[in-house]
N, C-alpha and C positions, 0 to 999 in steps of 0.2 A: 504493500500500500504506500510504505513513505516513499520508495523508488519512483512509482505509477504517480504521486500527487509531483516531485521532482520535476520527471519530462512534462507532466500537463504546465506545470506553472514556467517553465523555459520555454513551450511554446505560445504561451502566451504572452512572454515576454518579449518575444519575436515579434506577433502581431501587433503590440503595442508600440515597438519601435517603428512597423511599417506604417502605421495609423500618423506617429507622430511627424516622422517623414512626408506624409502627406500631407500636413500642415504648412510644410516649409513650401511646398510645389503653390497651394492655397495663397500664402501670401506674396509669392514671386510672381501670381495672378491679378493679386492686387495692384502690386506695384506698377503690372502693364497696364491692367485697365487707368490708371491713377494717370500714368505717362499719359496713354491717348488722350483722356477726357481732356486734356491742360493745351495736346498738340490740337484738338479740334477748338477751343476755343480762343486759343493765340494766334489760330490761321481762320476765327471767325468761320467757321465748317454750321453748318447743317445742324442745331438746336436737337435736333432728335437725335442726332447719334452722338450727341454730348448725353444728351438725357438717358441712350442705349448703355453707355459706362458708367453712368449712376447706378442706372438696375445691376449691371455686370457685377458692381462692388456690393450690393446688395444679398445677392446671389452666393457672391465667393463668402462674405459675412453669415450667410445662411448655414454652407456648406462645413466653415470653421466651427460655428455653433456646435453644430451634429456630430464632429469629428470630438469635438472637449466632450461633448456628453458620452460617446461610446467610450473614449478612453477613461473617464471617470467611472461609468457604469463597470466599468474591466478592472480597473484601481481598487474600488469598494469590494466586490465579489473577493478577488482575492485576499483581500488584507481580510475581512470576516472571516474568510473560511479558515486561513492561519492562524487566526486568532480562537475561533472557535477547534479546531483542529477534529471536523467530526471524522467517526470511524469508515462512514461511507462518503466519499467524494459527489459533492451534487452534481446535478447537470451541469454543466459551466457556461457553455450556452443558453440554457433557458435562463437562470440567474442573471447573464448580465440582460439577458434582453428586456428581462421585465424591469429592471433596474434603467435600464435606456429606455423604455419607453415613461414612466417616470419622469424621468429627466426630460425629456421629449414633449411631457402635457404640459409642461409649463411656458412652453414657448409663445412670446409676443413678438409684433412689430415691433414696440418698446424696444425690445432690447437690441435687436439690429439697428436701430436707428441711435441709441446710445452707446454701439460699442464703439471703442475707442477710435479704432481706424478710421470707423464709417464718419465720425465726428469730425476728426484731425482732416478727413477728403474734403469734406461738405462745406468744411472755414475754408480751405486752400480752393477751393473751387468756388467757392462765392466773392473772396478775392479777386481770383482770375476774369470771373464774369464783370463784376463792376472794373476793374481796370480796361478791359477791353470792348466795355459796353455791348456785352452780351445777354440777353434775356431772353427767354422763353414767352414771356407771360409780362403785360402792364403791372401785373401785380407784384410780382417779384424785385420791378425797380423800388429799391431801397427807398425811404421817406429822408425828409431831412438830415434830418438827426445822422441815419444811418450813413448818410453820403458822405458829413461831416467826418466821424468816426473811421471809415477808407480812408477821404482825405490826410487826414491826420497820420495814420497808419503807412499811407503811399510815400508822405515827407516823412518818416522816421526812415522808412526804409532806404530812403533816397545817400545816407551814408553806409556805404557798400564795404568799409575798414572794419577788420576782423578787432577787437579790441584787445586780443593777444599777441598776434605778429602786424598789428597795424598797417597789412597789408591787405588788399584787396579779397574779400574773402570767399573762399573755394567751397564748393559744397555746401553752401550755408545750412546751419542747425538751428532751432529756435526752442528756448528754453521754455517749457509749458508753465513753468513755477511765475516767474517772472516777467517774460515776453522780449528777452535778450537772445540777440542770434551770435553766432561767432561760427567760424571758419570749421566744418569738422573735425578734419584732421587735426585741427591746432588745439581744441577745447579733449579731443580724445587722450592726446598727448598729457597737457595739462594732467586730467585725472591721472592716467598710468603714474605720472610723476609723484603726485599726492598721494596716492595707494602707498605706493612702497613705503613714505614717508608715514603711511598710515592717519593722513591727515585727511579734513576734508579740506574739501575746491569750493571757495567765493567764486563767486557772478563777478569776472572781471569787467564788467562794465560799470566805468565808473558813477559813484552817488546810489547803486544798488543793494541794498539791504537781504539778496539771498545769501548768506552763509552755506548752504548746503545744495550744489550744484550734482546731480548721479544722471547717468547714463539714460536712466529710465525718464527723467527728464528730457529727455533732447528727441526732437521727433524736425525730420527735412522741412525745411522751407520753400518750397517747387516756386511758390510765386515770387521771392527774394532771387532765386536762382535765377530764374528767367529772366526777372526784371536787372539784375547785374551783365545776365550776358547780351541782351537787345542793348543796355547803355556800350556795353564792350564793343560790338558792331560797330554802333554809328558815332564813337567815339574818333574823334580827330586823329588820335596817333593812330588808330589801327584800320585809318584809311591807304 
């Protein structure tokens, strides 16, 4: 029996690796559709097949959901039955499936529309829209207030200098804590450096009050990106 409970739970731990694998595929799908939606409305494209990579992200959002709950449902099964340690091995199949579908009845629109990703797309692409005077819909043009609020947003972003190598900054990353971008690579570094020292990383931007700068913090800034490399173009020297 303990042999026969051994291979079950290695092969499980198999398919859990292959589940989690397929997460990584999940959001290298995101990352495409996230690309186009930005290249269809920077090249002013056809509102429906911007709207087509909204659903897209929806969709892959959907599919990550279902992927955390099987692997959960797979997690939980085994750590009970380890822990309970019965003399007969259950079904392992039927346990996790009732256990995933479970997990499975609770599903909203809610919560695809507040997972992080789909969140982090929907600001970078409401961005994108108002700087390129892109809409759908009358409704969707922002009201005052909101236009202000771009504006403002547009001239912060209008200093392109990474506040660490006060160079021009590459890859730009945007601090969710705070709302400070800096250069990827340069702010990645940073931290490495502070680890070792076992310290933490300030918001090198200076007058900023975050003390505690982490990795999980930092999500791409596509609209900063873009808008640094359209100024690089028509920039004089690089005529």
């Amino acid at each position: 029996m303990s042999s026969q409970s051994v291979v079950s739970f290695a092969g499980v731990d198999t398919c859990l690796s292959s589940l989690k694998h397929c997460q990584s595929y999940i959001s290298t799908g995101m990352e495409m559709a996230t690309k186009v939606a930005f290249d269809l409305v920077e090249n002013r494209n056809d509102i429906e097949e911007v709207n087509a990579m909204e659903n897209a992200m929806l969709e892959y959002a959907a599919m990550n959901r279902e992927v955390c709950h099987y692997v959960k449902a797979v997690e939980d099964t085994v750590r009970q039955i380890k822990q309970k340690k019965p003399e007969i091995l259950p079904d392992l199949k039927l346990e996790v499936e009732e256990k995933f579908k479970t997990l499975e009845s609770t599903n909203t629109d809610l919560d695809l529309q507040s997972d992080e990703k789909i969140a982090h797309f929907k600001d970078q692409l409401r961005k994108m829209k108002n700087q390129f005077g892109v809409h759908s819909d009358p409704k969707e043009i922002p009201d005052l207030e909101l236009v202000d609020e771009d504006i403002a947003v547009t001239q912060s972003q209008m200093n392109f200098i990474c506040p660490i190598t006060q160079n021009e900054m590459m890859n730009p990353v945007r601090n969710k804590v705070c709302g400070h971008a800096y250069g990827e690579e340069a702010i990645l570094q940073l931290l490495r450096n502070r680890e070792r020292l076992k310290k933490k990383v300030c918001c090198p931007t200076i007058g900023c009050n975050n003390r505690n700068v982490r990795r999980s913090d930092l999500v791409p800034d596509e609209v900063l990106k873009r808008t640094i490399d359209s100024q690089s173009k028509h920039s004089p020297s690089t005529q």
